[in-house]
C-alpha positions as CSV (number, residue, x, y, z in Angstrom):
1,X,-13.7,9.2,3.6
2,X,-10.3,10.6,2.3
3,X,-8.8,9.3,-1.0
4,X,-5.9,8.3,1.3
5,X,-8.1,5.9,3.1
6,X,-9.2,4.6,-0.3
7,X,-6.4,4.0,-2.1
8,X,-4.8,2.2,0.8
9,X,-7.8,-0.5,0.9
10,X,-7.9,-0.5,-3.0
11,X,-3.6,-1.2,-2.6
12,X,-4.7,-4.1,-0.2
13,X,-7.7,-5.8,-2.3
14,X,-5.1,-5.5,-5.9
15,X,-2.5,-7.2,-4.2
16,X,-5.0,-10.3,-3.7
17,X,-6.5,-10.1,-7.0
18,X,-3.0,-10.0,-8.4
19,X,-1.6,-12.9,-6.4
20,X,-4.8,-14.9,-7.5
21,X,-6.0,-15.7,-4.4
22,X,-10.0,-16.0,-3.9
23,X,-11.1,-12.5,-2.2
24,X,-11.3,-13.2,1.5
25,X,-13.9,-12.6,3.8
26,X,-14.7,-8.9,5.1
27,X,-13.3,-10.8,9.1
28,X,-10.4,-12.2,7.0
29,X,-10.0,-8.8,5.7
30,X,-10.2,-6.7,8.4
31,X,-7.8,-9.1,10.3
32,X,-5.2,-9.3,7.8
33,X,-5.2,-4.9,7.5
34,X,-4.9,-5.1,11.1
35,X,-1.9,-7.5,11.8
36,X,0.1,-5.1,8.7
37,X,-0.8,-2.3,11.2
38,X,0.7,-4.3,14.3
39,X,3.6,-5.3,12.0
40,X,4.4,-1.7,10.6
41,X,4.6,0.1,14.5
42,X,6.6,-3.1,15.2
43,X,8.8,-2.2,12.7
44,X,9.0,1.6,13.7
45,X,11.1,0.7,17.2
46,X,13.8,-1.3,14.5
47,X,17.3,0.1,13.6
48,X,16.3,1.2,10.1
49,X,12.9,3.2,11.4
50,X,12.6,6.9,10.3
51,X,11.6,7.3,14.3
52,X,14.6,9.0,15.7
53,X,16.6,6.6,18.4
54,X,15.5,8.5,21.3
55,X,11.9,8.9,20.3
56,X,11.6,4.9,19.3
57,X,10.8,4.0,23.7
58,X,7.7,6.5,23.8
59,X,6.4,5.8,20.4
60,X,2.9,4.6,21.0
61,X,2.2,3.7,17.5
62,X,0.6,5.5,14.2
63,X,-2.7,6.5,13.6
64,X,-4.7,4.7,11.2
65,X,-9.0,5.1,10.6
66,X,-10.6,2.4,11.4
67,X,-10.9,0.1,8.8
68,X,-14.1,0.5,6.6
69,X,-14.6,-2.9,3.9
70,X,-17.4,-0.7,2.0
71,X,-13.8,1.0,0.8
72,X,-12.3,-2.3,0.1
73,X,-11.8,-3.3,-4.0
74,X,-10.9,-6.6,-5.6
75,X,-10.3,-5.7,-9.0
76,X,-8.1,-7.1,-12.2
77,X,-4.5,-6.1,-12.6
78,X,-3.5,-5.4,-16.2
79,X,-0.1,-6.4,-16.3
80,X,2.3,-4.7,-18.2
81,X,3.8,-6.5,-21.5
82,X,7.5,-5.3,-20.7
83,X,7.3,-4.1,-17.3
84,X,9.8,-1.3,-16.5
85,X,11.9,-0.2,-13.7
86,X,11.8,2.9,-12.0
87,X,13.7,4.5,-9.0
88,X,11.1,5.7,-6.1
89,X,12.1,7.6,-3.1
90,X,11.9,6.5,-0.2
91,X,11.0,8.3,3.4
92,X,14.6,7.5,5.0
93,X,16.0,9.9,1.7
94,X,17.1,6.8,-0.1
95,X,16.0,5.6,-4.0
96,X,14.9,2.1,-4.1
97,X,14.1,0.4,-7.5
98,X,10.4,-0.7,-7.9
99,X,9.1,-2.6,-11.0
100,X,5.9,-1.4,-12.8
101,X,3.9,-4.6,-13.0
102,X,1.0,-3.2,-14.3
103,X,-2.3,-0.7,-13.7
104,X,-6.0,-1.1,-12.0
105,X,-9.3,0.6,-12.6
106,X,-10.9,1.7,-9.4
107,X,-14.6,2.6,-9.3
108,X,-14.8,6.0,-7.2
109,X,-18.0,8.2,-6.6
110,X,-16.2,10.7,-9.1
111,X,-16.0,8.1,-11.7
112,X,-13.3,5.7,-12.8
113,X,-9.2,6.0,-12.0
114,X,-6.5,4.4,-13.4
115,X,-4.1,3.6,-10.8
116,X,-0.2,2.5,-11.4
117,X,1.0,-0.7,-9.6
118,X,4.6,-1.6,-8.5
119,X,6.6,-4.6,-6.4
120,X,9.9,-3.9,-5.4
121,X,13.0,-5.0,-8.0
122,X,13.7,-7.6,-5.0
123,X,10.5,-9.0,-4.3
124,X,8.8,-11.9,-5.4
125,X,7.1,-11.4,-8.7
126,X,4.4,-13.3,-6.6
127,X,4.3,-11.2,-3.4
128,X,3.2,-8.4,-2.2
129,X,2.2,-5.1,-5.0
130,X,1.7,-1.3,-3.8
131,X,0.4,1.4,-5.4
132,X,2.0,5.1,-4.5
133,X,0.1,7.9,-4.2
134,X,-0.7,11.3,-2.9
135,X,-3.7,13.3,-1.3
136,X,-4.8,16.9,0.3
137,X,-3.9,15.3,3.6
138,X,0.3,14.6,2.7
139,X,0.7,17.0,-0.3
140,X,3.9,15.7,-1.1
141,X,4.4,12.6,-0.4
142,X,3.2,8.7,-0.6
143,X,1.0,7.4,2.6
């Protein structure tokens, strides 16, 4: 199991807790990771993709493991008491602002990690959180 992996499910599972919806079933969950996967190739054919025009036809979508709820957390979000906002790069080369709502605590094999949450500027302080990160696998760069 790569941290990658991991921190993508844990992304998925603080977003719920944060929203304060009831944690759904491991079929609802599985489900719901799924259709983002349909969605995100979806939106890899689009004008703004980072696929290159003439490579957007043959793209056959991206690889993802399969998903694995023993990976999944629900866990609190402790919200920041005068959230800031920072600029993040994005893949296309761009800065994008992104708020820092707040951090988690996720309970690894290796022991506990504190884990920085944002939403964009734009977004609904209600919608949808993600948490950057990096691992051996990218080296440089988010998910």
């Amino acid at each position: 199991m790569s941290i990658r992996r991991l921190l993508l499910l844990v992304c998925v599972g603080a977003a719920v807790s944060a929203c304060g919806e009831e944690a759904a079933s491991t079929n609802d969950y599985e489900q719901t990771v799924v259709q983002d996967r349909v969605q995100r190739d979806m939106r890899m054919r689009e004008k703004e993709s980072v696929v290159p025009p003439d490579r957007r036809d043959a793209f056959r979508g991206l690889n993802f493991y399969d998903v694995d709820p023993t990976y999944r957390y629900v866990v609190p979000l402790r919200r920041s008491s005068t959230p800031d906002t920072v600029m993040i790069a994005e893949s296309t080369g761009g800065l994008r602002p992104q708020v820092r709502v707040g951090r988690v605590t996720v309970p690894l094999p290796a022991g506990e990690e504190e884990l920085v949450v944002f939403r964009g500027e734009s977004d609904n302080p209600r919608g949808r959180l993600w948490i950057p990160f990096a691992d051996s696998t990218n080296e440089h760069a988010t998910y």
